[in-house]
N, CA, C and O of each residue as an XYZ file, in Angstrom:
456
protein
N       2.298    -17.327      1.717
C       3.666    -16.994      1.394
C       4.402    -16.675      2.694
O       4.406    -15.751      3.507
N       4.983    -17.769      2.544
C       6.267    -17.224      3.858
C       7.071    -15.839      4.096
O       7.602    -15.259      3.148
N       7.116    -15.451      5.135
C       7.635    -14.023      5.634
C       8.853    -13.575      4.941
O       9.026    -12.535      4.306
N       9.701    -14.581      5.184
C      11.219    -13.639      4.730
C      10.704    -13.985      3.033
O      11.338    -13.184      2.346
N       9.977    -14.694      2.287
C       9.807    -14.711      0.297
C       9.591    -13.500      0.244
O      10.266    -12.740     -0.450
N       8.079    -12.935      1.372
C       7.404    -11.987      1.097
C       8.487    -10.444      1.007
O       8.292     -9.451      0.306
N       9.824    -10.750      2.146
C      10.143     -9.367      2.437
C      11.548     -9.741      1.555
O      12.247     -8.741      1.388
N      11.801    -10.316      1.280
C      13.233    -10.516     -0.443
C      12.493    -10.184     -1.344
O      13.138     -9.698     -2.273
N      10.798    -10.230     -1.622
C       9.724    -10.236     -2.909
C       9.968     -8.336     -2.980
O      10.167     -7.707     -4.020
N       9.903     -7.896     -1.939
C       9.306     -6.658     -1.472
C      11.044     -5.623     -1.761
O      11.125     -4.501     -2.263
N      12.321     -6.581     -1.192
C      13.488     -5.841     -1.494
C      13.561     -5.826     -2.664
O      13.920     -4.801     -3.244
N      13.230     -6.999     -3.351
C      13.926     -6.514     -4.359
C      13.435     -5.180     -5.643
O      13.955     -4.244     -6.249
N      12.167     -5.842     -5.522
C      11.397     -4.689     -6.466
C      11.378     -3.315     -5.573
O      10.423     -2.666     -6.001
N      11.791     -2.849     -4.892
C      12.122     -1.995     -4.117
C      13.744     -1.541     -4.759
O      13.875     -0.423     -5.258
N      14.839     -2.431     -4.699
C      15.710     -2.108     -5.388
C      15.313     -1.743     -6.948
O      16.326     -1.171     -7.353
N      14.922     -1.757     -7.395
C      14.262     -1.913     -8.651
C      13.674     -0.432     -8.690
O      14.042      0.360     -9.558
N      12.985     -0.183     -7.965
C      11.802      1.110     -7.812
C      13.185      2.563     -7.323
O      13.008      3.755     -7.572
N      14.357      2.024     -6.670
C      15.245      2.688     -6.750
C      15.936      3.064     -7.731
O      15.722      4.239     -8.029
N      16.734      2.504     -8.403
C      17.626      2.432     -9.848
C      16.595      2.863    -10.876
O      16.968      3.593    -11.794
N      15.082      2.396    -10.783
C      14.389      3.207    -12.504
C      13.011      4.048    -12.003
O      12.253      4.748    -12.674
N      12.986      3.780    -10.870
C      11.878      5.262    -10.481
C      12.210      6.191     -9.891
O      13.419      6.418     -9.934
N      11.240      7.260     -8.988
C      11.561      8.055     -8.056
C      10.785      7.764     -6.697
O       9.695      7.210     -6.550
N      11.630      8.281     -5.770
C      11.332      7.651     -4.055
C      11.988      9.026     -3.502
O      12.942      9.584     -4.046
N      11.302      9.503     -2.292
C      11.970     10.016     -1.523
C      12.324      8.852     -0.414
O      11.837      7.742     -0.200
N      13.133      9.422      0.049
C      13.394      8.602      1.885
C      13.381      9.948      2.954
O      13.870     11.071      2.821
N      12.630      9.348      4.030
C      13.006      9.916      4.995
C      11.389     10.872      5.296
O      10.751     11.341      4.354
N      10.999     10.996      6.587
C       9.881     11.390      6.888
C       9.412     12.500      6.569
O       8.283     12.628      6.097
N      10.348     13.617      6.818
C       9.538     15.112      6.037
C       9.415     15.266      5.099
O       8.464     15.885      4.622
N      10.352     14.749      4.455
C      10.467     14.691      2.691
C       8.916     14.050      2.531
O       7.950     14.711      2.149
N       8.879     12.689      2.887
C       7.695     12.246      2.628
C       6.070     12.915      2.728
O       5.127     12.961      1.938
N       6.322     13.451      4.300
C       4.877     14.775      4.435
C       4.565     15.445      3.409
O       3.441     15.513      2.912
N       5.915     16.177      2.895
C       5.766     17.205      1.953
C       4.463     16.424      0.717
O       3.313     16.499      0.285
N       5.895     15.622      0.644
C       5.178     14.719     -1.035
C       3.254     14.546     -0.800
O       2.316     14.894     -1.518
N       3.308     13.946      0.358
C       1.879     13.661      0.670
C       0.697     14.740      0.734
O      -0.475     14.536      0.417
N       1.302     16.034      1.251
C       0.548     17.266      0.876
C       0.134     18.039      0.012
O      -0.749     18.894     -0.059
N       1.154     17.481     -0.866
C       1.259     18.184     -2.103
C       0.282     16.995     -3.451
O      -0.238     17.203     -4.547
N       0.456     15.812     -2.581
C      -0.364     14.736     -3.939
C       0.309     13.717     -4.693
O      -0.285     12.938     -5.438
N       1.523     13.722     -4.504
C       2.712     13.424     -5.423
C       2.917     11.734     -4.940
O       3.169     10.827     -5.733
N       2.851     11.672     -4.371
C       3.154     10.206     -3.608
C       2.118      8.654     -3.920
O       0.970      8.727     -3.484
N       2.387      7.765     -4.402
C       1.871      6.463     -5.097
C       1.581      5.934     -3.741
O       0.474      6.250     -3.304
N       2.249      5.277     -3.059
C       2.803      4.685     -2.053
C       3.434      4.885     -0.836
O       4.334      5.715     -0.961
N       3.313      4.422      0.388
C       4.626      4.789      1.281
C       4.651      3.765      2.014
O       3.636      3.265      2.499
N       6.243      3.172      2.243
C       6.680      2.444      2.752
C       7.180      2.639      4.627
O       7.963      3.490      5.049
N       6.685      1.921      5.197
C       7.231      2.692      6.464
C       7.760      1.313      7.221
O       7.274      0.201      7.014
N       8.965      1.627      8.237
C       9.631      0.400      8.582
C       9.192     -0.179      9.900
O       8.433      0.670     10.369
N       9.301     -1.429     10.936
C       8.661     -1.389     11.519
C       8.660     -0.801     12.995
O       7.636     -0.612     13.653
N      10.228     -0.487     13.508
C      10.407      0.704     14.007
C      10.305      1.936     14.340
O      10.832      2.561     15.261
N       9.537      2.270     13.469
C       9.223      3.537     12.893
C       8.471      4.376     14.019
O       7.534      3.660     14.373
N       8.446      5.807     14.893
C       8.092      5.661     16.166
C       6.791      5.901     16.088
O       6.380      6.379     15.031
N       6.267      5.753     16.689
C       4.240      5.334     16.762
C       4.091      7.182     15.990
O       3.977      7.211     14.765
N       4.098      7.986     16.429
C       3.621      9.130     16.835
C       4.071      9.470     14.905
O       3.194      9.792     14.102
N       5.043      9.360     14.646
C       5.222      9.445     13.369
C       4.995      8.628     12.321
O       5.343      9.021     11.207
N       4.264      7.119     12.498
C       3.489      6.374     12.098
C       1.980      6.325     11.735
O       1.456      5.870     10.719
N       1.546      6.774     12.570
C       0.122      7.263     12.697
C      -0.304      8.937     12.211
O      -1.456      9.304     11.980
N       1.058      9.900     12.121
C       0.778     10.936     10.805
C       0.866     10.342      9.779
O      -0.207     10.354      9.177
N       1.876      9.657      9.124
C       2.234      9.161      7.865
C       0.706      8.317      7.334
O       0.207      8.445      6.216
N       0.202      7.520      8.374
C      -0.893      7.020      8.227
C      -2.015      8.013      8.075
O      -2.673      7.940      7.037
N      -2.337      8.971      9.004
C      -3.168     10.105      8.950
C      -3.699     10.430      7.217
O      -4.718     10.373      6.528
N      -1.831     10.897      7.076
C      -1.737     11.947      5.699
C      -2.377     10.576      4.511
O      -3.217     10.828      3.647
N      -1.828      9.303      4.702
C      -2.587      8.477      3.598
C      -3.800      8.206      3.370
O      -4.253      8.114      2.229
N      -4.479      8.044      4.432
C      -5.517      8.204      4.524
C      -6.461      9.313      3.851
O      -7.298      9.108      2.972
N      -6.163     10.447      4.416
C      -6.835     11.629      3.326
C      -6.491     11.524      2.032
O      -7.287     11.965      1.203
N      -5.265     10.933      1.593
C      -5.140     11.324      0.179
C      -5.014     10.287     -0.594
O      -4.423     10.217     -1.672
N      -5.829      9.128      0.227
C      -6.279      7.902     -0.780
C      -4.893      7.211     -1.258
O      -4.786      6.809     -2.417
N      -3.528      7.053     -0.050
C      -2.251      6.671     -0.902
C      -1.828      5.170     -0.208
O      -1.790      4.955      1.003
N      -1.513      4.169     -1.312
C      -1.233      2.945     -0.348
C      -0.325      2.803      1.008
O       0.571      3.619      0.792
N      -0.200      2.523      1.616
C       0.671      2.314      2.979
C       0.810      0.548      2.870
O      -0.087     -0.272      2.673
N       2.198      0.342      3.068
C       3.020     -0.896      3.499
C       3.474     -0.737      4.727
O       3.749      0.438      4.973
N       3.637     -1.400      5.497
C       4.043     -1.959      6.692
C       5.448     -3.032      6.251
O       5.349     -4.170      5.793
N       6.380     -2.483      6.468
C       7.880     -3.315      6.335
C       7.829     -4.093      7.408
O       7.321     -3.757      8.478
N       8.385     -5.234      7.155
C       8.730     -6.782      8.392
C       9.859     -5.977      8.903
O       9.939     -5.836     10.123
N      10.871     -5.350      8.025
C      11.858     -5.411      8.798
C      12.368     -4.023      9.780
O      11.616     -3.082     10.032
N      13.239     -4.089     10.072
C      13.462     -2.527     10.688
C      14.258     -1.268      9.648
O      14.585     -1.432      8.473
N      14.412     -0.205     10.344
C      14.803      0.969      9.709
C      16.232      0.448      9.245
O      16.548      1.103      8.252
N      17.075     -0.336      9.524
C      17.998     -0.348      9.194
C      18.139     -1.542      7.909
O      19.041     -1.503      7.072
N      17.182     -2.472      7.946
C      17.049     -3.003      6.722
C      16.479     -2.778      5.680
O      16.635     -3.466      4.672
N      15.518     -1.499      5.781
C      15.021     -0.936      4.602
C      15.674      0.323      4.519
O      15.014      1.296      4.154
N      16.878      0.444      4.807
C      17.716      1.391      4.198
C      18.731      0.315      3.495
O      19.110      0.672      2.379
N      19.061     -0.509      3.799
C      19.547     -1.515      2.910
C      19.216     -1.888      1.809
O      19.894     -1.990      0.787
N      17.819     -2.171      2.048
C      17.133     -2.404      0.918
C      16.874     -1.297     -0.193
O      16.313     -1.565     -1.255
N      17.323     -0.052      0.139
C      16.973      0.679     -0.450
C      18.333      1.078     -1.073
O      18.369      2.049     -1.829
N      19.360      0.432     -0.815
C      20.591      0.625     -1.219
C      21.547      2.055     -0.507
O      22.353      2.894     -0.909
N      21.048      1.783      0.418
C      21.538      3.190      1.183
C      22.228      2.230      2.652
O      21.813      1.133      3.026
N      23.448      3.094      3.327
C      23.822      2.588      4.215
C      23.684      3.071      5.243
O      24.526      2.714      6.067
N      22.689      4.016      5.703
C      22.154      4.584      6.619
C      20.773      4.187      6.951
O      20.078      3.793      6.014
N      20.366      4.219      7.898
C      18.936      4.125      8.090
C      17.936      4.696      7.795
O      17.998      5.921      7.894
N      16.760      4.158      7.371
C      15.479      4.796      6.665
C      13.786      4.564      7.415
O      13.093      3.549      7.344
N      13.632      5.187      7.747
C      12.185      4.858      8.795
C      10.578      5.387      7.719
O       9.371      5.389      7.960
N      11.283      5.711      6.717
C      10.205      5.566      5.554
C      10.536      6.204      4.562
O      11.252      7.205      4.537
N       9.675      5.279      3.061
C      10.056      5.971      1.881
C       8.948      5.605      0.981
O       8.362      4.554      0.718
N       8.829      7.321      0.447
C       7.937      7.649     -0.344
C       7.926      7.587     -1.471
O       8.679      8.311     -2.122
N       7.074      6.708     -2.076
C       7.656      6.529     -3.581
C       6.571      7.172     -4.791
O       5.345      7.244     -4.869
N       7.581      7.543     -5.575
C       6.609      9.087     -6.477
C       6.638      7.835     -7.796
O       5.474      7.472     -7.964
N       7.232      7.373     -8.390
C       6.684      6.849     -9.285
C       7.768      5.444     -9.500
O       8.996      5.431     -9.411
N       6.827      4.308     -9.809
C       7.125      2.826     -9.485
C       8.804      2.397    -10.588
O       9.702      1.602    -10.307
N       8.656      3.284    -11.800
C       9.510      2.701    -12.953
C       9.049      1.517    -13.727
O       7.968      1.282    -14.267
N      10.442      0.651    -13.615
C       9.814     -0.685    -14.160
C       9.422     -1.413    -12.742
O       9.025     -2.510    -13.135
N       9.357     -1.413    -11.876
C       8.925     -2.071    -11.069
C       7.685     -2.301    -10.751
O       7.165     -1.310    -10.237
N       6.796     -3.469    -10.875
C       5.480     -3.556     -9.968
C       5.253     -3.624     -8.504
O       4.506     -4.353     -7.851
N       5.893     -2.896     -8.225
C       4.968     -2.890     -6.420
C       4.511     -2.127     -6.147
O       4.955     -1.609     -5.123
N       3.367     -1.493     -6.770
C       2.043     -1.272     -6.432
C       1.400     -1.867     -6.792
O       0.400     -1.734     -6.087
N       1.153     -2.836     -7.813
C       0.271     -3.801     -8.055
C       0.632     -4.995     -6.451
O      -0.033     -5.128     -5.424
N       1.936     -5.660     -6.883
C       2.273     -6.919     -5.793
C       2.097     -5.943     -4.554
O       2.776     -6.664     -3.823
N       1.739     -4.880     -3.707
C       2.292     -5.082     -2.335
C       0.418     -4.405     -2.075
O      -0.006     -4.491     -0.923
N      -0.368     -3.902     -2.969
C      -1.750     -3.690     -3.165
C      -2.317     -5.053     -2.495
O      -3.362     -4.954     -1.851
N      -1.891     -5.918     -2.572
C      -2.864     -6.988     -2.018
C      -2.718     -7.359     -0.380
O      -3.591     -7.841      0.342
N      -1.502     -7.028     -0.063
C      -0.929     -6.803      0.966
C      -0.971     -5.889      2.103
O      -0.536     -6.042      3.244
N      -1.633     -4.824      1.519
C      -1.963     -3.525      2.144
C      -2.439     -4.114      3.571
O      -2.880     -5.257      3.689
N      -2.301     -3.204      4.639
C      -2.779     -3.359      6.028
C      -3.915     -2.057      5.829
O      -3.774     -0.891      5.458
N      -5.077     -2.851      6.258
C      -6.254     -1.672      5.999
C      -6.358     -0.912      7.321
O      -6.343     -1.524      8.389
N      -6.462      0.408      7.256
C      -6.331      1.531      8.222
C      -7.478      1.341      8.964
O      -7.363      2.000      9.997
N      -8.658      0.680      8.924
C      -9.661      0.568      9.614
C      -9.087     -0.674     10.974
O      -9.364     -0.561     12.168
N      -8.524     -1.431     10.549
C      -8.045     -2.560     11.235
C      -7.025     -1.957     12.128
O      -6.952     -2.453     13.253
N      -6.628     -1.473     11.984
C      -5.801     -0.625     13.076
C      -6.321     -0.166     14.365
O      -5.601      0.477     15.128
């Protein structure tokens, strides 16, 4: 699957996971969620600065939570997220009608490979 199918595949059910689930945005918000257990998923963009990439990764890791790797940058997954500000990650608490945790599960970048 070609790159930009994969990352329109990924906006849109992302728009989707906005309008009928719950998501935080934004990095502390996200820690919290992750400490606490609450978090399905986390989306992180590819900008995103190493040092705060590799906690976000850290915290998934212990708590068994998928991690995506966005193609695009912080400013297109705040787009995508229907926001007009920039977003360098978002935590998503529960999918709605949307499947992407099933579709982006296969996709996963495994933390060992890193």
């Amino acid at each position: 699957m070609p790159k930009k199918i994969a990352t329109e595949n990924i906006n849109a059910k992302l728009g989707i996971v906005m309008r009928s689930g719950k998501a935080l945005l934004g990095h502390s918000q996200g820690l919290k969620a992750l400490r606490k257990g609450q978090v399905k998923m986390v989306i992180v963009s590819s900008n995103c600065p190493n040092l705060r990439k590799s906690e976000l990764e850290y915290y998934c890791m212990l708590s068994k939570t998928q991690i995506y790797h966005y193609m695009g940058t912080n400013t297109d997954l705040g787009a995508a997220c229907g926001r007009y500000h920039r977003v360098s990650c978002v935590s998503i608490l529960e999918a709605g009608d949307s499947d992407i945790l099933g579709a982006v599960s296969g996709s996963q970048i495994s933390l060992n490979n890193l």
